[in-house]
C-alpha positions in Angstrom: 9.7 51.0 -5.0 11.4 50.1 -8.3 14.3 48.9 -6.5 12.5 47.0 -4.4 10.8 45.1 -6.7 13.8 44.9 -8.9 15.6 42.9 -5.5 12.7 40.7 -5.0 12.9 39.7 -8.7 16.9 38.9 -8.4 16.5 37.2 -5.3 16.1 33.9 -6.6 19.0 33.9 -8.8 21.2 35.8 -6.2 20.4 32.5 -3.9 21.0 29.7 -6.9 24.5 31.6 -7.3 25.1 31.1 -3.5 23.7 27.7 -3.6 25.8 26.8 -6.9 29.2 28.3 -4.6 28.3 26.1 -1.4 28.3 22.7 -4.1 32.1 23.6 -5.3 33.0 23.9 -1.2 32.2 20.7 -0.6 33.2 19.5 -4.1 36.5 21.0 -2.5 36.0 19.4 0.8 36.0 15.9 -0.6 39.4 15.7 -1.0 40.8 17.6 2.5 42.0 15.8 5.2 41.6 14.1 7.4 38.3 12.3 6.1 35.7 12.5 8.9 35.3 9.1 8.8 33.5 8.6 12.3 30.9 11.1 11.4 30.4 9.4 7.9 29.5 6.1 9.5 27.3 7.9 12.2 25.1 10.1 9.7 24.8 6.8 7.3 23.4 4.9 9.8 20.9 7.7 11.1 19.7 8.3 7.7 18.6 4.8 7.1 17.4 4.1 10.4 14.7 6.8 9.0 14.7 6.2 5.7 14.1 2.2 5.3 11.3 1.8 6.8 9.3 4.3 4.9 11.1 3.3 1.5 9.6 -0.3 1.8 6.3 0.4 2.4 6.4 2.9 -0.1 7.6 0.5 -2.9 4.9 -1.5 -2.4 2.2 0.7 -3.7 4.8 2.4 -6.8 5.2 -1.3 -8.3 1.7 -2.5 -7.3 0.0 0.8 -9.6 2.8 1.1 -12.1 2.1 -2.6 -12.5 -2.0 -1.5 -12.8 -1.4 0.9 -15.1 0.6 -0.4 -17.5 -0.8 -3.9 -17.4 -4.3 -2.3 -18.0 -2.6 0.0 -21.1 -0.7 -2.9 -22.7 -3.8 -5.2 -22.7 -5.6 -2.9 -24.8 -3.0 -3.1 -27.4 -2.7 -7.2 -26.8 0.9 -7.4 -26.0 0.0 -8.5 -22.5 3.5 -10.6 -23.0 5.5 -7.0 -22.5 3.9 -6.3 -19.1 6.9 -6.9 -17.2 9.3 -6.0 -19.3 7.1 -1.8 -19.0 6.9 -2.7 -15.7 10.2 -3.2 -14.7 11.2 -0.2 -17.1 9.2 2.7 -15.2 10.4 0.9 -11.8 13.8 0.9 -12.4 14.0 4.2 -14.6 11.4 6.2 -12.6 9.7 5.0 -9.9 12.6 3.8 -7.9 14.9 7.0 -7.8 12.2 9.2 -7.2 10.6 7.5 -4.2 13.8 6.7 -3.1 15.4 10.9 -3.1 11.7 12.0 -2.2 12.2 10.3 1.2 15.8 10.9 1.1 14.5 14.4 1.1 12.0 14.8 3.3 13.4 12.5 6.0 17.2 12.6 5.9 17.5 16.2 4.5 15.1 17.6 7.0 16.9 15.9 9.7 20.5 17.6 8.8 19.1 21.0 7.7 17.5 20.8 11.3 20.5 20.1 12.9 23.1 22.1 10.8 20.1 24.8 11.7 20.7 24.5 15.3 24.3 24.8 15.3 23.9 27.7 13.5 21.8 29.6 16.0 23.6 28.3 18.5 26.8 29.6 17.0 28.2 26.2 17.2 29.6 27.1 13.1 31.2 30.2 13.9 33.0 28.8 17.1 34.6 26.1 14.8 35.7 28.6 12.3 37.2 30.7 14.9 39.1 27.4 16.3 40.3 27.2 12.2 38.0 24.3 11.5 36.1 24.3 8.5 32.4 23.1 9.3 31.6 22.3 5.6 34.7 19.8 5.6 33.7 18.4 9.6 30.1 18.4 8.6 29.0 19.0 5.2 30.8 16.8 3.2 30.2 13.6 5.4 26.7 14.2 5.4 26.4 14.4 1.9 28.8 10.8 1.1 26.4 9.5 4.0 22.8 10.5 2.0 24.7 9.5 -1.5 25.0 6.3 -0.1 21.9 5.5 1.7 20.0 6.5 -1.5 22.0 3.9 -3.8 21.1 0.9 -1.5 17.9 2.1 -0.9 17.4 2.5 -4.4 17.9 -0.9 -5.0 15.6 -1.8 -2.2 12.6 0.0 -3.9 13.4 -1.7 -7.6 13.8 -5.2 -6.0 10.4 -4.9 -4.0 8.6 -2.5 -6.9 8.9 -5.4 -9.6 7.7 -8.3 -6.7 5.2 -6.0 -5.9 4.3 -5.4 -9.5 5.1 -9.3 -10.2 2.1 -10.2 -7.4 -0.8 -7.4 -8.5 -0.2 -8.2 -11.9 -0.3 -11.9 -11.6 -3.5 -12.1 -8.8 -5.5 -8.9 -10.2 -4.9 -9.4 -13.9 -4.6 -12.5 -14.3 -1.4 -12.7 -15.6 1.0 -15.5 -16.2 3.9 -15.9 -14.2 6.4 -17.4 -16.8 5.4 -14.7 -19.6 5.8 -11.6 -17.0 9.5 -13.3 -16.0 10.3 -14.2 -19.8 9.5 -10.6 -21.1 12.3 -8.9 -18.3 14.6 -9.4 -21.3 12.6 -8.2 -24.2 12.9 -4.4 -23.5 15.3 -3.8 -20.5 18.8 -3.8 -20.7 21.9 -3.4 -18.2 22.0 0.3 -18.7 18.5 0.7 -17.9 19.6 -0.1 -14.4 23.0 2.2 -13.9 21.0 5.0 -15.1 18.3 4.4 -12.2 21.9 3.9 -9.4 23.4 7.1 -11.8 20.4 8.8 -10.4 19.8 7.7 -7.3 23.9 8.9 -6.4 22.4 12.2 -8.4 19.4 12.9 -6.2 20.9 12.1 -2.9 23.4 14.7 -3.3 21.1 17.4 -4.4 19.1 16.8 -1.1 22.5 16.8 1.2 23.6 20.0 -0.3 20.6 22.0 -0.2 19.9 20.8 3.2 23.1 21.8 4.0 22.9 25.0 2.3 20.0 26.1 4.2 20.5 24.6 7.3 23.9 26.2 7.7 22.2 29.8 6.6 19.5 29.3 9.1 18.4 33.0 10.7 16.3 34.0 13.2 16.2 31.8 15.8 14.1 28.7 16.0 11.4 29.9 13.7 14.2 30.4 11.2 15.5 26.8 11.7 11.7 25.2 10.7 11.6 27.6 8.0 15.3 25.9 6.8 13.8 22.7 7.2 10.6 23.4 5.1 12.3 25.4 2.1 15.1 23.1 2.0 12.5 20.1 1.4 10.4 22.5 -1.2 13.6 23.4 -2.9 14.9 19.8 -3.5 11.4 18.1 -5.0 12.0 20.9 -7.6 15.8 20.3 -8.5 14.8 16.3 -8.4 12.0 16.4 -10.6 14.2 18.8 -12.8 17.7 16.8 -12.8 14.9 13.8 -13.6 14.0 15.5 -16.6 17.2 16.0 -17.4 19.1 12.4 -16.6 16.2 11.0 -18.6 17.0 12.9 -21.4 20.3 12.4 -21.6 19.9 8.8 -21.2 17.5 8.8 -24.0 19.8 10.1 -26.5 23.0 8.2 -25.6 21.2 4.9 -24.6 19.2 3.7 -27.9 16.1 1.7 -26.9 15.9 -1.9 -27.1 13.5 -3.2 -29.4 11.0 -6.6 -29.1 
């Protein structure tokens, strides 16, 4: 019994090792040849053909309550004139990497731990290895460039409509003024404030390629075990995102000094 419980309680770490071993393979992978450059193109596409839809509409409502929020906050303190400069921060900083990898996530990720899960079962992954070709290198690694990429322009989708969206609610609900929400961009944003949101939007798309491919490509027990792939693998990439958030944001807090009004 004690041993049992004693492999239950290691379990976790056992599969963070494994999971921490499949990242170096395809760290590895990245520079083998020949690039898969066909399936790269073809897995890029897919992802956004799933993702952009979603990501706009969602975009909508982060800048339209961020812009809520924090217009209703600041006007408390009367320095309505810093709306959009908050506004534009927590878009750019927050708002628009996270919605952006959550939907990386749950669309794009499900889709290849589904399909990595498939050929699994269908021990389509150990007929390649036999044949001496290396499925993380055919399958993995173009997969994981394809959602790195998707998630930096989509990124830049969600901060583009999140401040027009915030621009409009705060303008029509609040009664805001146009010129002083433009003016105050400047006052407490700066460059950096958008290479840390790209920094993070590359960050998060990888974490959901990887452990999508990491449980799709250990899928067991035939198509039961494939949905439960998809599900952990979706479960298991909110938590590393809103962890690596914490941790980006950190970082960027201590090398980055804030601007000041």
């Amino acid at each position: 019994m004690a041993t049992t419980v004693t492999s239950r309680a290691l379990a976790p770490i056992g599969v963070a090792g494994n999971l921490f071993a499949f990242a170096l393979d395809v760290a590895r992978g990245l520079f083998r040849r020949p690039f898969q450059l066909r399936e790269f193109l073809q897995q890029s596409w897919f992802i956004a053909s799933v993702t952009i839809i979603p990501t706009a509409l969602v975009a909508i409502p982060f800048g339209a309550v961020i812009a809520l929020q924090v217009g209703g906050l600041i006007k408390q303190f009367g320095a309505q004139s810093f709306t959009g400069s908050a506004s534009v921060l927590a878009v750019i900083q927050q708002a628009a990497p996270i919605g952006t990898a959550l939907l990386i996530a749950g669309a794009g990720g499900s889709a290849i731990a589904a399909d990595l899960g498939a050929r699994k079962i269908r021990e389509e992954l150990d007929a390649m290895m036999v044949l001496g070709i290396d499925p993380i290198q055919r399958l993995v690694v173009p997969r994981v460039l394809a959602c790195m990429l998707v998630a930096f322009f989509l990124n830049g989708l969600v901060s583009v409509v999140g401040v027009v969206g915030g621009y409009v609610f705060n303008v029509v609900l609040q009664d805001g003024t146009p010129g002083a929400y433009l003016a105050s961009f400047t006052a407490l944003a700066q460059l950096p404030d958008l290479w840390v949101g790209l920094i993070k939007a590359l960050v998060f798309g990888l974490i959901a390629a990887i452990v999508a491919s990491y449980k799709g490509m250990n899928a067991a027990g035939g198509p039961k075990g494939v949905g439960d792939a998809v599900n952990e693998s979706v479960v298991i990439t909110f938590l590393l995102l809103f962890v690596a958030n914490f941790v980006l944001s950190m970082i960027y807090l201590q090398v980055v000094p804030p601007k000041t009004g």
